[in-house]
N, C-alpha and C positions, 0 to 999 in steps of 0.2 A: 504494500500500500504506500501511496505517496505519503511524505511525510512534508515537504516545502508546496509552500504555498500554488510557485508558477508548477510545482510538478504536477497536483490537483487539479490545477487546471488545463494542464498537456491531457490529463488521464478523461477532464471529460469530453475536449474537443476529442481525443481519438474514440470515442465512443459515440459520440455524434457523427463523425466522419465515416466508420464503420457500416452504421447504419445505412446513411445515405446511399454510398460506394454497392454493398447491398441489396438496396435498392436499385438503385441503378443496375447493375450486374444483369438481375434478375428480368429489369423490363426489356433491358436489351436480348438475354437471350429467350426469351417468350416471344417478343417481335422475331427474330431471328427462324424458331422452332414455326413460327406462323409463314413467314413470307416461305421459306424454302418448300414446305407440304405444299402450301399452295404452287410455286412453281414446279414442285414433281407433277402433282396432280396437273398440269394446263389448265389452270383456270384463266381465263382470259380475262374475265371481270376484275375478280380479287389478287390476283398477282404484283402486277403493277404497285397497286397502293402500300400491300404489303411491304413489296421493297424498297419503294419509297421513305416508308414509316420509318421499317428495319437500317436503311441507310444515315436517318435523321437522328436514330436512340444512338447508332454507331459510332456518329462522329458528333455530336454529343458530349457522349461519355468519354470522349479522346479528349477532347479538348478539356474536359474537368479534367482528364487525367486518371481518370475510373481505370481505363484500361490504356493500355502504350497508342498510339498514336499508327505507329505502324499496321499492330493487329486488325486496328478497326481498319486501314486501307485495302488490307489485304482479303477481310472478311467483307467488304464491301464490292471488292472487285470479283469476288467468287462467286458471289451472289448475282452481281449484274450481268458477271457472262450466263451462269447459269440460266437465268430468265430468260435474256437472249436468245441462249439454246433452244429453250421450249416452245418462245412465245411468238 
């Protein structure tokens, strides 16, 4: 347990932060799990928006810094040939 004052307060931002981060993580691969079923599947409607969506939590969460910066481009760019492919 922190025992100085600024460490107490390190201890609750990182517990705030955690959360968030979390969070984050979380919406982004739910978008992710959504857009990709829908481009297996050829939906032609819902595709699109999905990885639109999926593209927008991706880089996002890069730019908080949630996740590397790179990942998200790479996860973004796998995604869009993939769609591509299908649609």
């Amino acid at each position: 347990m922190a025992n100085h004052k600024s460490a107490r307060k390190r201890a609750r931002q990182s517990v705030k932060r955690r959360a968030r981060n979390r969070h984050v993580k979380s919406t982004v691969r739910s978008a992710l799990k959504t857009a990709r079923t829908s481009v297996a599947a050829g939906d032609k409607d819902q595709a699109p928006d999905a990885v639109r969506r999926a593209e927008s939590l991706l880089r996002r969460a890069a730019s908080k810094g949630v996740i590397p910066r790179k990942r998200a481009s790479r996860l973004v760019s796998r995604l869009n040939k993939a769609a591509n492919k299908a649609i």
